[in-house]
N, CA, C and O atoms as a Tinker XYZ file with bonds, in Angstrom:
   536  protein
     1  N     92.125000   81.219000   99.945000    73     2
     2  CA    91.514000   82.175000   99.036000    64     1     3
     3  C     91.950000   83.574000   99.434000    63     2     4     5
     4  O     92.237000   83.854000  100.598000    81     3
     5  N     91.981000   84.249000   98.658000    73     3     6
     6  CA    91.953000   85.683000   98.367000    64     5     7
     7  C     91.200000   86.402000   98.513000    63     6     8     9
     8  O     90.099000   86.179000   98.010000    81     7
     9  N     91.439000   87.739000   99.349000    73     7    10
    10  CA    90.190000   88.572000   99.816000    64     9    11
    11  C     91.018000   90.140000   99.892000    63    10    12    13
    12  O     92.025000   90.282000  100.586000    81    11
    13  N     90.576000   90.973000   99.284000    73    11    14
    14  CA    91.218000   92.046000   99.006000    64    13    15
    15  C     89.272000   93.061000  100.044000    63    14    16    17
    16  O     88.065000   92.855000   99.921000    81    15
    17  N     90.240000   94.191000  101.029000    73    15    18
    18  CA    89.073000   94.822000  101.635000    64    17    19
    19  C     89.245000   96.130000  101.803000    63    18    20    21
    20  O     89.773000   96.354000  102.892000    81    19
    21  N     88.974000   97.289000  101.052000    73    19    22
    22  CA    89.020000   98.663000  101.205000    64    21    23
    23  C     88.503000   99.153000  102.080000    63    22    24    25
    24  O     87.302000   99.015000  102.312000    81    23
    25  N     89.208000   99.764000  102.690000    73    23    26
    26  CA    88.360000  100.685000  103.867000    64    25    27
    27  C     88.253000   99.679000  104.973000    63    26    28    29
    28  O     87.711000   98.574000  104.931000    81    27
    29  N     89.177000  100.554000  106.468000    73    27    30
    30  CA    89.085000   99.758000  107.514000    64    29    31
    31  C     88.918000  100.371000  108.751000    63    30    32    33
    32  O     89.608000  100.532000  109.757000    81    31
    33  N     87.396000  100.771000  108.249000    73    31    34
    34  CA    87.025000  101.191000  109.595000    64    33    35
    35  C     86.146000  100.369000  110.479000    63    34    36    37
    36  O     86.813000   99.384000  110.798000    81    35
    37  N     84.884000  100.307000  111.060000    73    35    38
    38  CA    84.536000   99.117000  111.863000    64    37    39
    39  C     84.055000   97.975000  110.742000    63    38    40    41
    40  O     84.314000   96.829000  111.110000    81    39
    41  N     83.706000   98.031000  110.048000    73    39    42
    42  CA    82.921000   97.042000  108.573000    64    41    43
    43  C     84.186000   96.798000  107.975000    63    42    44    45
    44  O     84.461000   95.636000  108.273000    81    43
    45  N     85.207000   97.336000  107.209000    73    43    46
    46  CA    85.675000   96.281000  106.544000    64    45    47
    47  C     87.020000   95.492000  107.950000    63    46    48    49
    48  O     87.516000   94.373000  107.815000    81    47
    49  N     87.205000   96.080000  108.696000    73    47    50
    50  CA    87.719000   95.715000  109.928000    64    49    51
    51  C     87.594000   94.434000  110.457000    63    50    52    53
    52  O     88.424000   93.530000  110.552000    81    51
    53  N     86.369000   94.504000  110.803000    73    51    54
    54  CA    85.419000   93.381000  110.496000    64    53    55
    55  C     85.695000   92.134000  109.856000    63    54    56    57
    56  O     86.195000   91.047000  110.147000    81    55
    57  N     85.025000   92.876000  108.581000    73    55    58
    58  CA    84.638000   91.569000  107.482000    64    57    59
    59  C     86.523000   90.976000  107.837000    63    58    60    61
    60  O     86.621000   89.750000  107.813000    81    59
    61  N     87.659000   91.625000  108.086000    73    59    62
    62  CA    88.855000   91.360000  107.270000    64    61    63
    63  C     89.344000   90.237000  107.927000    63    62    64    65
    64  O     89.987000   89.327000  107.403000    81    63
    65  N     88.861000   90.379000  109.650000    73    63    66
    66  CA    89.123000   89.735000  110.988000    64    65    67
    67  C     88.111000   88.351000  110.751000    63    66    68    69
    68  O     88.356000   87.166000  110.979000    81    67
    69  N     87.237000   88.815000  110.361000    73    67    70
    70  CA    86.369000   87.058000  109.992000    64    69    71
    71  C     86.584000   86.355000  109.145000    63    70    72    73
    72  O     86.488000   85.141000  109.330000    81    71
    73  N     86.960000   86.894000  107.885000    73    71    74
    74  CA    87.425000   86.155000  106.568000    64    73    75
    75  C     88.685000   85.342000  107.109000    63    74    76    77
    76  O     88.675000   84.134000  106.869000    81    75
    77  N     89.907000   85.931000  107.900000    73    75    78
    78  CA    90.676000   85.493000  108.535000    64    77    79
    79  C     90.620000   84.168000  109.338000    63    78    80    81
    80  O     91.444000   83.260000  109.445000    81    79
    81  N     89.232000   84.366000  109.935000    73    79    82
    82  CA    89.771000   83.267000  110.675000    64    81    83
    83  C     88.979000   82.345000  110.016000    63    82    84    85
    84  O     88.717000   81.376000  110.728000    81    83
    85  N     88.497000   82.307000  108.883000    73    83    86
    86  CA    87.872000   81.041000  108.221000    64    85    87
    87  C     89.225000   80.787000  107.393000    63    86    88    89
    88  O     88.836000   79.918000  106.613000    81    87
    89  N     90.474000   80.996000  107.107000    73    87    90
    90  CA    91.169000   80.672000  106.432000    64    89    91
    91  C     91.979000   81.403000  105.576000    63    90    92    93
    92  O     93.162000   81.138000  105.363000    81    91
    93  N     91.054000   82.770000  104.842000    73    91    94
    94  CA    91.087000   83.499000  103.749000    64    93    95
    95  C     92.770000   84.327000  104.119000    63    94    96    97
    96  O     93.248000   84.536000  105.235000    81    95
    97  N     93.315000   84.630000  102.893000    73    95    98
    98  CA    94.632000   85.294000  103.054000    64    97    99
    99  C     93.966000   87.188000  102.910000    63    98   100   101
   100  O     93.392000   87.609000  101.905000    81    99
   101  N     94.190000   87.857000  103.909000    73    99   102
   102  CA    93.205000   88.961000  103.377000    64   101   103
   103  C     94.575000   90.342000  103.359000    63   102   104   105
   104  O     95.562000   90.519000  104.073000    81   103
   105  N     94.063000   91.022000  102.301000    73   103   106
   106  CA    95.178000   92.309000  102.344000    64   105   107
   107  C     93.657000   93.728000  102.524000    63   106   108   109
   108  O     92.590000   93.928000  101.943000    81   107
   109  N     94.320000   94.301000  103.508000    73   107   110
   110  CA    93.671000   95.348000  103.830000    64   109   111
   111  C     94.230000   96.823000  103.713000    63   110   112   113
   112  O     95.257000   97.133000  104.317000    81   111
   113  N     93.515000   97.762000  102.898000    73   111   114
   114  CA    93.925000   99.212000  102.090000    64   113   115
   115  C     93.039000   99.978000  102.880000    63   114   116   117
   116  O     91.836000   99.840000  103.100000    81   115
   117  N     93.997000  100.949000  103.327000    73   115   118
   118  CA    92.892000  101.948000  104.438000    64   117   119
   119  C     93.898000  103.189000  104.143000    63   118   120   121
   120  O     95.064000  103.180000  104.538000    81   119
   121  N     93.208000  104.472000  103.258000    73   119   122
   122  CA    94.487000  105.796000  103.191000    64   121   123
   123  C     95.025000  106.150000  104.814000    63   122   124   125
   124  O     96.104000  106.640000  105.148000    81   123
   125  N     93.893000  105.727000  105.668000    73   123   126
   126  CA    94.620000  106.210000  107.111000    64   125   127
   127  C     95.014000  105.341000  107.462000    63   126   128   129
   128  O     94.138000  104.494000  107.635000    81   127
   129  N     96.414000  104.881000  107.809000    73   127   130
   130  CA    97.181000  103.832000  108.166000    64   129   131
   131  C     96.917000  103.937000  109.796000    63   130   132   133
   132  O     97.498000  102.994000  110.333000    81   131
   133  N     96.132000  104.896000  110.908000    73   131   134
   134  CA    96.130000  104.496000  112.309000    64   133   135
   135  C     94.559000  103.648000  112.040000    63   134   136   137
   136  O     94.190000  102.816000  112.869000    81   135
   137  N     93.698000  103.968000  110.784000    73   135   138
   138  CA    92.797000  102.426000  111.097000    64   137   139
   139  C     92.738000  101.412000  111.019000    63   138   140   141
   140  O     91.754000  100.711000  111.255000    81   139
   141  N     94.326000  100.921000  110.483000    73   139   142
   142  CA    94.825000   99.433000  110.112000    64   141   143
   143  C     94.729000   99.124000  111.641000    63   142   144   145
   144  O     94.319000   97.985000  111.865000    81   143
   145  N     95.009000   99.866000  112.727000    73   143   146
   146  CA    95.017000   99.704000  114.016000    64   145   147
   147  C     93.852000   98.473000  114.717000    63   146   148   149
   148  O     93.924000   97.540000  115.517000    81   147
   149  N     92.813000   99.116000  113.886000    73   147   150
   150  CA    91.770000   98.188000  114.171000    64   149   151
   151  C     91.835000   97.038000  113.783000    63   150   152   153
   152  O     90.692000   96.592000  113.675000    81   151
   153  N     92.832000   96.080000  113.425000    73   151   154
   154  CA    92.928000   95.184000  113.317000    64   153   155
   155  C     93.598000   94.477000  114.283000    63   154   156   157
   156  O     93.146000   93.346000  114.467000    81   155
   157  N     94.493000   94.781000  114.924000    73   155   158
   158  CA    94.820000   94.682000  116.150000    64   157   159
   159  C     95.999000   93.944000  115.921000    63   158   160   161
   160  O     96.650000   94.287000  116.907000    81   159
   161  N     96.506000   93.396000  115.481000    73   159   162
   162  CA    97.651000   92.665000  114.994000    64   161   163
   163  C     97.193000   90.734000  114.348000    63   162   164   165
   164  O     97.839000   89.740000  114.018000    81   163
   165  N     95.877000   91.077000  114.458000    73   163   166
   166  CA    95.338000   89.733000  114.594000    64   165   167
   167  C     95.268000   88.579000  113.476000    63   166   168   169
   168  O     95.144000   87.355000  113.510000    81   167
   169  N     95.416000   89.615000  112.401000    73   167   170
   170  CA    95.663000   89.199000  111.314000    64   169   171
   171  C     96.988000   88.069000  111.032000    63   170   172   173
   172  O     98.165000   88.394000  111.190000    81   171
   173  N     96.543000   86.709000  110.591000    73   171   174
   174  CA    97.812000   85.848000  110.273000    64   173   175
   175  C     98.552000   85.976000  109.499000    63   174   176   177
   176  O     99.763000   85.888000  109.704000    81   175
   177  N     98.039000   86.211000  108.426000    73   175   178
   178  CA    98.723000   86.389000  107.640000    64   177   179
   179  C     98.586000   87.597000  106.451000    63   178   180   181
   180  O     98.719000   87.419000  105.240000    81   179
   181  N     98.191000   89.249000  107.346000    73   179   182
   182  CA    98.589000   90.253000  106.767000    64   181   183
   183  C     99.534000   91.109000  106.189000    63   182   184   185
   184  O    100.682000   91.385000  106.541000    81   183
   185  N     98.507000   91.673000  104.755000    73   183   186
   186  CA    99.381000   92.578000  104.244000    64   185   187
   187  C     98.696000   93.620000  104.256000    63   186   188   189
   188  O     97.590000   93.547000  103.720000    81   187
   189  N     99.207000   95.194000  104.993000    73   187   190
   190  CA    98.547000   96.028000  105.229000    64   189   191
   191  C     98.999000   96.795000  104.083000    63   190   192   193
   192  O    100.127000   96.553000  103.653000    81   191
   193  N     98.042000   97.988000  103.335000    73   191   194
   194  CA    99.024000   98.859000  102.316000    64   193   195
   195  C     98.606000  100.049000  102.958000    63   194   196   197
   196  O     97.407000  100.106000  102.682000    81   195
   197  N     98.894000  101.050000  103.663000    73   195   198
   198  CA    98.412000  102.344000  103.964000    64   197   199
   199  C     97.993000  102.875000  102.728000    63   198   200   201
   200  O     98.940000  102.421000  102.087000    81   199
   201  N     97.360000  103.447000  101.924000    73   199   202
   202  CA    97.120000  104.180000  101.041000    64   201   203
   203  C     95.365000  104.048000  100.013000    63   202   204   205
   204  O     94.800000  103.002000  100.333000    81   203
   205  N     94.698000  104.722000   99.152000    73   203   206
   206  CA    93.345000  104.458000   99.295000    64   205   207
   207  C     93.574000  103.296000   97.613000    63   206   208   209
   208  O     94.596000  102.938000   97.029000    81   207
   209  N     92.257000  103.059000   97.367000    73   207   210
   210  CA    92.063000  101.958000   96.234000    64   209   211
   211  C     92.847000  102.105000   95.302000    63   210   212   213
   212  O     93.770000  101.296000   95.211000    81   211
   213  N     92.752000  102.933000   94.550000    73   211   214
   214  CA    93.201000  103.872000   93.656000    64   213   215
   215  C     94.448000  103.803000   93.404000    63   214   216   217
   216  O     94.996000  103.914000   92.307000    81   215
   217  N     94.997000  103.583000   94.607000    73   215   218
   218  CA    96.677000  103.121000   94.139000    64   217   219
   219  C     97.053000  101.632000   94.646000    63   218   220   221
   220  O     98.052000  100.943000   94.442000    81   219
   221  N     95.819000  101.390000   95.417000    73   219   222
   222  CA    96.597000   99.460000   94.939000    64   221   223
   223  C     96.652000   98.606000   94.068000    63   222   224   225
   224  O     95.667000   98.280000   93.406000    81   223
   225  N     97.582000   98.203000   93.952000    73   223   226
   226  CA    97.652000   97.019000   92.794000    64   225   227
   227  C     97.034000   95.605000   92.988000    63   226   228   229
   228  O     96.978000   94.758000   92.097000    81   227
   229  N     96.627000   95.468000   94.122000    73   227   230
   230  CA    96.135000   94.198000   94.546000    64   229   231
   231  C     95.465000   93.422000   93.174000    63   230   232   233
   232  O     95.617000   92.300000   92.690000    81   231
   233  N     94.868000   94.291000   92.905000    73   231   234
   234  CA    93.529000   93.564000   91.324000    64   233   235
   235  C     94.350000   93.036000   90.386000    63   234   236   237
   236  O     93.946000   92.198000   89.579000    81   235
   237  N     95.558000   93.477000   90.412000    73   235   238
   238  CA    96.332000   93.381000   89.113000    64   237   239
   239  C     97.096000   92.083000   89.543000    63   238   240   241
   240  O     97.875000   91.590000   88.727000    81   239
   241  N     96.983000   91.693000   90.357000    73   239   242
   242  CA    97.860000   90.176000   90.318000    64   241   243
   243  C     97.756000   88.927000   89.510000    63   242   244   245
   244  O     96.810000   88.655000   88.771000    81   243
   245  N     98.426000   88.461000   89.641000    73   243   246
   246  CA    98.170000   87.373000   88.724000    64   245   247
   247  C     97.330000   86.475000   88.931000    63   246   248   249
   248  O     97.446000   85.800000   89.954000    81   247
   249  N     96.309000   86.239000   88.056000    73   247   250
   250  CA    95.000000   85.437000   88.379000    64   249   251
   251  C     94.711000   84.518000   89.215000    63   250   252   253
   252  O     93.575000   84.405000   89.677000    81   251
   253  N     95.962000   83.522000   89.610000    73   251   254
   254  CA    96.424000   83.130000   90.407000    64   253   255
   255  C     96.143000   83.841000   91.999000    63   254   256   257
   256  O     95.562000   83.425000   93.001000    81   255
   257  N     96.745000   84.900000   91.724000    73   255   258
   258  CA    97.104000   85.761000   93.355000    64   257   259
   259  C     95.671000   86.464000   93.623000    63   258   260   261
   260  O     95.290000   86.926000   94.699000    81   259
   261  N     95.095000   86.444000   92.620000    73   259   262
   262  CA    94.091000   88.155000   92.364000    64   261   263
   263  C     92.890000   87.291000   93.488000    63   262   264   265
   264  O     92.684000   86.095000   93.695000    81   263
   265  N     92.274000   88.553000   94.042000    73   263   266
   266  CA    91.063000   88.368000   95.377000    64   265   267
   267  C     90.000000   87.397000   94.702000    63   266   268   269
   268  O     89.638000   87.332000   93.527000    81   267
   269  N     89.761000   86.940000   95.397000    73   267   270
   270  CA    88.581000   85.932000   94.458000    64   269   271
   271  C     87.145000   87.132000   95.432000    63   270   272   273
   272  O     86.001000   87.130000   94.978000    81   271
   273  N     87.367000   87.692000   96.239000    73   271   274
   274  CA    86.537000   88.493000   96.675000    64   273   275
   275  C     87.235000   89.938000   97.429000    63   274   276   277
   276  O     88.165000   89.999000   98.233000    81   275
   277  N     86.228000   91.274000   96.710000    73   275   278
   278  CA    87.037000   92.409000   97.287000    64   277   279
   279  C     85.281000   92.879000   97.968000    63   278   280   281
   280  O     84.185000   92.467000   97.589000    81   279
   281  N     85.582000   93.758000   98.946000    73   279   282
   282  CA    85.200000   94.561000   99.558000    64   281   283
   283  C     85.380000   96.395000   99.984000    63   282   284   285
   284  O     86.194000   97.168000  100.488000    81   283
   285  N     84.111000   96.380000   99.423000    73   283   286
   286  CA    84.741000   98.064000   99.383000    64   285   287
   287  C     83.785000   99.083000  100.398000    63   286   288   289
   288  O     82.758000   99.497000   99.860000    81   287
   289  N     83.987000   99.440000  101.554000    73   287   290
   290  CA    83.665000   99.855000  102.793000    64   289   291
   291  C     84.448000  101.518000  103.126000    63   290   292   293
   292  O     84.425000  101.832000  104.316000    81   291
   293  N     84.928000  102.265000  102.420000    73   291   294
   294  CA    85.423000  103.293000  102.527000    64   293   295
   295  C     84.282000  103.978000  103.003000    63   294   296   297
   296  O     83.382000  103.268000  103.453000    81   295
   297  N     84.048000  105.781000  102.999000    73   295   298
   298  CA    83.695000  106.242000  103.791000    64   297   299
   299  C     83.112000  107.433000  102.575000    63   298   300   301
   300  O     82.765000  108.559000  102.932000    81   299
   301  N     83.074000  107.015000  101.203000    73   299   302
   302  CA    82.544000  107.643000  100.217000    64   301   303
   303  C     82.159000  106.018000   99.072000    63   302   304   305
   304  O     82.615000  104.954000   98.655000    81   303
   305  N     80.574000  107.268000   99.068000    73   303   306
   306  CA    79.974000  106.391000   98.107000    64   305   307
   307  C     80.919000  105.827000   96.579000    63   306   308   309
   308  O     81.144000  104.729000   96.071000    81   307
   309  N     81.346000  107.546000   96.183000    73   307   310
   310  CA    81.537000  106.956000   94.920000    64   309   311
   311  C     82.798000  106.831000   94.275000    63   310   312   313
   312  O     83.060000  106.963000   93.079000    81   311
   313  N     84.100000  106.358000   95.943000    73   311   314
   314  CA    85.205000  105.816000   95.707000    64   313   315
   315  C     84.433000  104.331000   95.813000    63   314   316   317
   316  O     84.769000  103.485000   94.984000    81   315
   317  N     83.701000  104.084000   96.522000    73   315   318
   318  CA    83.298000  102.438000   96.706000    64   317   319
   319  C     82.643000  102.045000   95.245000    63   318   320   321
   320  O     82.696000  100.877000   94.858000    81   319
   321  N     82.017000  103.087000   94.445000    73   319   322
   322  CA    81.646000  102.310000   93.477000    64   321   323
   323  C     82.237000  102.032000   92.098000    63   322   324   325
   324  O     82.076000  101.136000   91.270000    81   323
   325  N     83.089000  103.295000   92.174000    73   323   326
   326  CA    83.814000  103.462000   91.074000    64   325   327
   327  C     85.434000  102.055000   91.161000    63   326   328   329
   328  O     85.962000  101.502000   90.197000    81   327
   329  N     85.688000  101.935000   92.245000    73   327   330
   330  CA    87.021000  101.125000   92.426000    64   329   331
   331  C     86.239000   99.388000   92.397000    63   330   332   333
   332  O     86.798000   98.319000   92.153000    81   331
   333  N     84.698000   99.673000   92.765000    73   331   334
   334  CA    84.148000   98.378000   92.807000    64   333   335
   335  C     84.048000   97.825000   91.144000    63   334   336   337
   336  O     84.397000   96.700000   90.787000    81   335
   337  N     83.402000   99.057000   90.099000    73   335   338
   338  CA    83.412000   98.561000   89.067000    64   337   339
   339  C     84.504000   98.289000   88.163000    63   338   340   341
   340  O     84.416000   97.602000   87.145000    81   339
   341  N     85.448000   98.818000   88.557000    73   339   342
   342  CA    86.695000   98.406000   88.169000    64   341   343
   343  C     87.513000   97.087000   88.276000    63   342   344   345
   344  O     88.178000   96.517000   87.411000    81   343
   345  N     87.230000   96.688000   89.854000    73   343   346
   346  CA    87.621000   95.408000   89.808000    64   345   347
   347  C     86.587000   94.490000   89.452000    63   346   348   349
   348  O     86.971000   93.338000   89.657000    81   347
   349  N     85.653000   94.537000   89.089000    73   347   350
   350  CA    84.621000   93.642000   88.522000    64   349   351
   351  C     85.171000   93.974000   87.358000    63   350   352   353
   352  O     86.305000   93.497000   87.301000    81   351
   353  N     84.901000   94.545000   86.448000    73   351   354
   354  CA    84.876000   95.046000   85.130000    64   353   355
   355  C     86.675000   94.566000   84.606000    63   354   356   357
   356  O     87.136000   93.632000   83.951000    81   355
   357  N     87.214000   95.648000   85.235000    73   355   358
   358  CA    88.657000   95.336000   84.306000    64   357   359
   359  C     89.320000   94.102000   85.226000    63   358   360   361
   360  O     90.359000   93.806000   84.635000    81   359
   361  N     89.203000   93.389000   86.217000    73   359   362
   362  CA    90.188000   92.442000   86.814000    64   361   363
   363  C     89.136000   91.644000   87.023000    63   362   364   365
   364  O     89.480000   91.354000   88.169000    81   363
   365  N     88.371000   91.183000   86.912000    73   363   366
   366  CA    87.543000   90.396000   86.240000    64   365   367
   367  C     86.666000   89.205000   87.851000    63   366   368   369
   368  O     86.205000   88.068000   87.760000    81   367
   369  N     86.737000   89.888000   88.791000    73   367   370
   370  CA    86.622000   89.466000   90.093000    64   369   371
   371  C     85.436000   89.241000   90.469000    63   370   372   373
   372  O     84.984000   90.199000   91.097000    81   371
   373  N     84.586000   88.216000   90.336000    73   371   374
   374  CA    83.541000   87.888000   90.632000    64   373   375
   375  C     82.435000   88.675000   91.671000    63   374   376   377
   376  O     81.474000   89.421000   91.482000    81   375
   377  N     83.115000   88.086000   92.894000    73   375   378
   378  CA    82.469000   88.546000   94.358000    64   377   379
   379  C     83.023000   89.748000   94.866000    63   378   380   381
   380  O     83.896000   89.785000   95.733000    81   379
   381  N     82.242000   91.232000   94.035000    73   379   382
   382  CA    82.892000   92.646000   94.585000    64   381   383
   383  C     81.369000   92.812000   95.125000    63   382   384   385
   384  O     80.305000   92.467000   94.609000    81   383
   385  N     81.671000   93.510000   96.430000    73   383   386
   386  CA    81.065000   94.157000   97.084000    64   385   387
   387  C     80.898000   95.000000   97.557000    63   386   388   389
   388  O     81.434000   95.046000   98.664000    81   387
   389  N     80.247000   96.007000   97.220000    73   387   390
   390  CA    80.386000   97.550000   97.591000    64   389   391
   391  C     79.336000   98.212000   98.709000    63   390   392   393
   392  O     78.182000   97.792000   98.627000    81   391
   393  N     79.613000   99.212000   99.756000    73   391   394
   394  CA    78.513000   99.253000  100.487000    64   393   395
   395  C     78.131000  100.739000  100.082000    63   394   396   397
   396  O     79.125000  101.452000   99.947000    81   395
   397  N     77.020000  101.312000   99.878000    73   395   398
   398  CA    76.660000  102.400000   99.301000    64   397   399
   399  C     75.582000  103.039000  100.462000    63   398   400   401
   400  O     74.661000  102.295000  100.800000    81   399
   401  N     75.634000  103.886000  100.851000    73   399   402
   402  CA    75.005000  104.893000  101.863000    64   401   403
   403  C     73.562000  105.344000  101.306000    63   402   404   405
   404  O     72.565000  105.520000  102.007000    81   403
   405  N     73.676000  105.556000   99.364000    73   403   406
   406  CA    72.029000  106.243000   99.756000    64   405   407
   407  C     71.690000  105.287000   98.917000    63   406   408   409
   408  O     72.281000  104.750000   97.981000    81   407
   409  N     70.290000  105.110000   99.557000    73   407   410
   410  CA    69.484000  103.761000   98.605000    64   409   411
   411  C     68.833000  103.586000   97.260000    63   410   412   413
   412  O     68.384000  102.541000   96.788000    81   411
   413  N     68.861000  104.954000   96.648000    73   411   414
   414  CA    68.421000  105.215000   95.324000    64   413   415
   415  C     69.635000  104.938000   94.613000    63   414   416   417
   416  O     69.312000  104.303000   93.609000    81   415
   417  N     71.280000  105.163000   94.661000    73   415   418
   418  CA    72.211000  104.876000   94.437000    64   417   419
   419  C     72.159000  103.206000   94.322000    63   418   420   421
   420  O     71.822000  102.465000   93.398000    81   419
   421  N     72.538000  103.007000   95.374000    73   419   422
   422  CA    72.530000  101.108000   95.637000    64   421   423
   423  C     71.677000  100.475000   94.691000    63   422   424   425
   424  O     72.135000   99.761000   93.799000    81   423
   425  N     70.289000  100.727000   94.857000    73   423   426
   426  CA    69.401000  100.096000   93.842000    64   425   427
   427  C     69.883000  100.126000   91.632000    63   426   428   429
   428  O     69.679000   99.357000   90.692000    81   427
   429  N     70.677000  101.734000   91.850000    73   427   430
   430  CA    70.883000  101.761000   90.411000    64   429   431
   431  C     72.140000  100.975000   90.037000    63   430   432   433
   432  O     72.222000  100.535000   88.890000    81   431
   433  N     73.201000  100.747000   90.981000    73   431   434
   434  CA    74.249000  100.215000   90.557000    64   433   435
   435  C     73.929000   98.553000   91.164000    63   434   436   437
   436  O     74.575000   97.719000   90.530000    81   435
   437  N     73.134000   98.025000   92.162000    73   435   438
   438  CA    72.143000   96.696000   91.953000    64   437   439
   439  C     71.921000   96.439000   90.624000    63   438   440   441
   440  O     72.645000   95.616000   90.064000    81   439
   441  N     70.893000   97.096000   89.912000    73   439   442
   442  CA    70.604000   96.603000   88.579000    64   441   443
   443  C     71.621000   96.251000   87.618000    63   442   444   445
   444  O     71.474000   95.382000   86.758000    81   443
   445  N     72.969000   97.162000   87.838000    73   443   446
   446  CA    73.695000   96.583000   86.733000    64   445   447
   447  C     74.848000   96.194000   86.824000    63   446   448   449
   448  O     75.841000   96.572000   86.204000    81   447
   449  N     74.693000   95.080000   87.954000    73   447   450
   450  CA    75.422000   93.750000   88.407000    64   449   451
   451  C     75.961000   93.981000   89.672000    63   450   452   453
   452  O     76.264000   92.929000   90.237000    81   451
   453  N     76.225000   95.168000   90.423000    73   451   454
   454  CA    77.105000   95.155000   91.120000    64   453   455
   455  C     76.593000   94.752000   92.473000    63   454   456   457
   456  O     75.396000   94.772000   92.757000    81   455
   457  N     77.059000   94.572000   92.875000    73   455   458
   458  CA    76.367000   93.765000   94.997000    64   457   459
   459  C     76.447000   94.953000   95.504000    63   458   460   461
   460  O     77.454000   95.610000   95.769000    81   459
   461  N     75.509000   95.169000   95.611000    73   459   462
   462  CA    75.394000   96.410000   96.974000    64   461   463
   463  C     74.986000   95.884000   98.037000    63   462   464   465
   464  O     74.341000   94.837000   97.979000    81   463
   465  N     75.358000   96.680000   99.611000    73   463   466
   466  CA    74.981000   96.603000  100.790000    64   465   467
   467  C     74.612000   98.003000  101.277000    63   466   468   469
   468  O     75.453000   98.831000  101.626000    81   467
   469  N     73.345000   98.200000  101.276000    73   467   470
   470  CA    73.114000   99.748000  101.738000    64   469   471
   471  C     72.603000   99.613000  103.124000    63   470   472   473
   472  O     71.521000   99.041000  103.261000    81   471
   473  N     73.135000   99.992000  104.020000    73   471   474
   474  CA    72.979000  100.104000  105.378000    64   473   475
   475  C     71.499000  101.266000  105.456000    63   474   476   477
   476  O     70.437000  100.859000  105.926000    81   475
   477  N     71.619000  102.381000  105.047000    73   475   478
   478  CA    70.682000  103.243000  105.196000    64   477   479
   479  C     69.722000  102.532000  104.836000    63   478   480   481
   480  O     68.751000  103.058000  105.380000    81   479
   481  N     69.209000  101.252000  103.984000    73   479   482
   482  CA    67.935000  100.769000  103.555000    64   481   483
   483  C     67.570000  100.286000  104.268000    63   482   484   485
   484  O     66.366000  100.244000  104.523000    81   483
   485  N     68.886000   99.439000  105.194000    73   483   486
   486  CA    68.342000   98.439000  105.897000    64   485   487
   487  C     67.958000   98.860000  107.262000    63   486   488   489
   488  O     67.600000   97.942000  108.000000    81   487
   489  N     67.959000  100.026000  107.741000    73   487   490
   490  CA    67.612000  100.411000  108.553000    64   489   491
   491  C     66.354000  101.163000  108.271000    63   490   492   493
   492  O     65.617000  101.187000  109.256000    81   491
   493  N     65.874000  101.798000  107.197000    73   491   494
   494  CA    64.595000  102.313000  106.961000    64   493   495
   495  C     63.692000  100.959000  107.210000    63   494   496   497
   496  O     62.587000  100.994000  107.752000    81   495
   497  N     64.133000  100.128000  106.877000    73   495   498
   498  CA    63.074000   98.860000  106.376000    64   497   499
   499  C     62.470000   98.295000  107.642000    63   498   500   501
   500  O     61.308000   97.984000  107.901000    81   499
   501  N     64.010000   98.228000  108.635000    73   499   502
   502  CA    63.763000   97.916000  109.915000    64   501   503
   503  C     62.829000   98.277000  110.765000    63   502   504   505
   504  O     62.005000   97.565000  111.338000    81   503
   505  N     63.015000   99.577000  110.832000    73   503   506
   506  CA    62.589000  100.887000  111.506000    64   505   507
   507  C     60.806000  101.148000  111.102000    63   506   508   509
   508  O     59.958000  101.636000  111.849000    81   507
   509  N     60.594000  100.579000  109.504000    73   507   510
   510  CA    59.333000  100.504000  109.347000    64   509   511
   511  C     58.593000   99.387000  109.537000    63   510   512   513
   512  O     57.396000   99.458000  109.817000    81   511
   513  N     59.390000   97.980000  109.371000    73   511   514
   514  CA    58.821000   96.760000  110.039000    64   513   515
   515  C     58.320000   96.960000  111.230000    63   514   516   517
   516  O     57.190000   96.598000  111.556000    81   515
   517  N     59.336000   97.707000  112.159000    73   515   518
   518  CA    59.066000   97.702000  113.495000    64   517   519
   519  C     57.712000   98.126000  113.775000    63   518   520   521
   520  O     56.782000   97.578000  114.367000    81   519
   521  N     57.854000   99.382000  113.126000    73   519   522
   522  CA    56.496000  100.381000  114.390000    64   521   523
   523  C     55.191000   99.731000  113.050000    63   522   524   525
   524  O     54.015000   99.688000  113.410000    81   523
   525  N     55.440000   99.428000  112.072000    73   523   526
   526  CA    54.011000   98.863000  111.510000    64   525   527
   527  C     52.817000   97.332000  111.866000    63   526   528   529
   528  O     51.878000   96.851000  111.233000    81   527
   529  N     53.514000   96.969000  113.245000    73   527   530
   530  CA    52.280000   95.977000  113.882000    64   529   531
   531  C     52.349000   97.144000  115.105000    63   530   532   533
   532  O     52.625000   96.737000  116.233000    81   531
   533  N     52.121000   98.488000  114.916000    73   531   534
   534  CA    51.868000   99.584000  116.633000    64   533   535
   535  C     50.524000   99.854000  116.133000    63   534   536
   536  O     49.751000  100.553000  116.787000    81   535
């Protein structure tokens, strides 16, 4: 399978190195080509593109080739959401995942289909689970 992952800093780094070793063929887009670094060479069967969403073609492959799952982990909200609804929307990609920083955001683009992962929520939530049996 196909796994297309924007942004490679420790999270999509990550996700790109685990998808990997379950099998997945993964191409990783990072505009700073020294954070492809973080991959370490580990990748089997990588294709790195230095450059940001916006100019990869990855989505556009042939249905065949195209990510059956993308990930979008950049370092702005609303390159992650805008390149997320795109490959949902125009390349027609099921499992997009976008991670969104503020949680009033996440929740609005939640409602209208898109997968969010908001880290900032999940740490409010935490943080209030915690100290609420003090």
């Amino acid at each position: 399978m196909n796994a297309l992952i924007i942004g490679c800093g420790r999270v999509g780094a990550t996700i790109a190195l685990q998808l990997n070793l379950e099998g997945w063929d993964v191409t990783v887009v990072d505009e700073n080509e020294d954070a492809l670094s973080r991959l370490g060479g580990q990748l089997a069967r990588p294709v790195h593109r230095p450059g940001t969403g916006w100019t990869s073609t990855c989505c556009a492959r042939p249905a065949s080739r195209r990510p059956r799952l993308s990930s979008f982990a950049t370092n702005g909200d609303n390159t992650n959401i805008v390149i997320g609804q795109v490959a949902q929307k125009r390349f027609g990609i099921n499992c997009v995942v976008v991670r969104i920083l503020d949680p009033a955001r996440a929740d609005f683009y939640a409602e209208r289909g898109l997968r969010t992962v908001c880290p900032t929520k999940t740490a409010i939530d935490t943080l209030i689970e915690a100290v609420s049996g003090l």
